[in-house]
N, C-alpha and C positions, 0 to 999 in steps of 0.2 A: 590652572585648573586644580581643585583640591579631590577628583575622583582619580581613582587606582587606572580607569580607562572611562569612552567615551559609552555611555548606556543611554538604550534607548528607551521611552517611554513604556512599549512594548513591554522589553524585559524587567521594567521595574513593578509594572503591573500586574506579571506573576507572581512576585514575593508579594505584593497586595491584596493579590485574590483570595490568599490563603487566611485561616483562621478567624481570630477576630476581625482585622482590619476588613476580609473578605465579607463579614457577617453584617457591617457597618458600612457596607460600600465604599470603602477609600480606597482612593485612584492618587497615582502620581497624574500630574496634570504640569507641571515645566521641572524642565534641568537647565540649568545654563551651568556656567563655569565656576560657579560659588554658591550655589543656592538649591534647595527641592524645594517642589511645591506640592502636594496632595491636596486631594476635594471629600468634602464627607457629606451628602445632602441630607438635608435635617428634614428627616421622616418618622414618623412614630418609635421606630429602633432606636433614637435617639433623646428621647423629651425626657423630662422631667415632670412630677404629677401635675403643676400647673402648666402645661402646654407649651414649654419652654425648651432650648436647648440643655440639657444637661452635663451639668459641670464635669463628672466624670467622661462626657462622649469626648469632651472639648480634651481632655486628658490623654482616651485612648489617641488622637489626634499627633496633637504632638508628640506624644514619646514613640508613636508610629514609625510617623516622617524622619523625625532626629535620629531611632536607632536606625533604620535603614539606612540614614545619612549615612552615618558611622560607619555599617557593612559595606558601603560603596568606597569605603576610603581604604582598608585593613586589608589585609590576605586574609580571608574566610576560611580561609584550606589551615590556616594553624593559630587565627584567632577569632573570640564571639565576641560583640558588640551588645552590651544587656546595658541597659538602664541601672543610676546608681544612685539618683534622687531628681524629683521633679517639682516646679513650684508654675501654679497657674493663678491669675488672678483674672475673673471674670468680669472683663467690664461693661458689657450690654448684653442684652439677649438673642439668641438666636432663633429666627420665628420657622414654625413649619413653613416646610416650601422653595426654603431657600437653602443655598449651598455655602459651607462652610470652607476656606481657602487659608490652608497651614504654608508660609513661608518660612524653613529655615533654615540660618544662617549661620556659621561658625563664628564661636567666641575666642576657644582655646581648640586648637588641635595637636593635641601629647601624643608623648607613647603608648599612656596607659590610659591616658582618656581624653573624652569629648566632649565640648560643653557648646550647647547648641541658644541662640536665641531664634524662638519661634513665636509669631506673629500669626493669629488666626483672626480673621475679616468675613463679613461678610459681602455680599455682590456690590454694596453700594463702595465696599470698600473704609467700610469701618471696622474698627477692631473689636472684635470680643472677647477676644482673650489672650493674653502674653505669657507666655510659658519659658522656661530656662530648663534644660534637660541633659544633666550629667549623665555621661555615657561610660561606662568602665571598657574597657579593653582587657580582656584576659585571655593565656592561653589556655586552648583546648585540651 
């Protein structure tokens, strides 16, 4: 298991009610022993001017999921978990209606940072978008 301890959906869904991700409706939705999973549903908060999912939502998305990743792995009490570059490539679209599903997965786990592969699907289980998410570790 690469968490610091065992968390429950519950508790991850506090750090996701807040702020943006709150604003955006992302929810943790699985933990297992190597992985998170968050849900983003693609409602108007989220489109792009042609009726579409927008590339940026797909963004907040994963560096969401992956920094919290990170927070769940660090002592929070003497370090932050921030973003330190991200690259997405958007391969289909995401239609209103349906629910967008961020898996991910550790690439590198350092000292000083974290490099995350994330996988975002839609219901049917196709991908929309693949994102890689360097996580810096710094102390507070």
């Amino acid at each position: 298991m690469i968490w610091r301890k065992e968390y429950s959906l519950d508790e991850l869904n506090q750090l996701f009610a807040r702020y943006m991700t709150g604003y955006l409706d992302i929810k943790a939705s699985k933990i297992t022993p190597e992985s998170l999973e968050a849900t983003m549903p693609i409602t108007e908060k989220v489109l792009q001017p042609f009726g579409i999912l927008h590339g940026g939502a797909s963004v907040v998305l994963a560096e969401s999921v992956g920094s919290i990743a990170s927070a769940l792995i660090i002592d929070t009490e003497k370090y932050n978990a921030v973003g330190l570059e991200i690259n997405a490539n958007h391969l289909r679209p995401g239609k209103m209606g349906n629910v967008a599903t961020a898996r991910c997965i550790p690439i590198h786990l350092g000292r000083t940072t974290h490099v995350w592969d994330i996988k975002i699907q839609d219901e049917k289980n196709r991908i929309i978008c693949v994102s890689r998410l360097t996580v810096a570790i710094i102390k507070k």
